[in-house]
C-alpha positions, 0 to 999 in steps of 0.5 A: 165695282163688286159693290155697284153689282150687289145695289142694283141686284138688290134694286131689281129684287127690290122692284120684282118683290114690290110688284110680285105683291102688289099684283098678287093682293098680298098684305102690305103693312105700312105705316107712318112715324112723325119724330119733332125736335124742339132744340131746332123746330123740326119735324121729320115724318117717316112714312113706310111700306113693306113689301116681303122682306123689303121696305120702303121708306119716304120721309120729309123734313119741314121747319116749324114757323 
């Protein structure tokens, strides 16, 4: 329960960050990363944003044909 708390405090510190900088035209840093591995033909692609101290990740995992 303790643990659920912390999440979703850290959620809203996340999300009030985020819109904290996006509003007020701060640097946001953000980047991309494309790691193949060849054993399985793979791909992952991370793609990243960071806000304050927080940072935002996406990634996507597709097969090579």
């Amino acid at each position: 329960m303790i643990q659920e708390k912390k999440y979703e405090k850290e959620e809203l510190d996340f999300r009030a960050t985020k819109k904290q900088c996006i509003t007020n035209n701060t640097d946001i840093e953000h980047g991309e990363t494309i790691f193949t591995k060849k054993d399985t033909n793979t791909v992952i692609q991370i793609s990243w944003t960071k806000y304050g101290k927080y940072i935002e990740l996406d990634y996507w995992v597709e097969a090579l044909q």
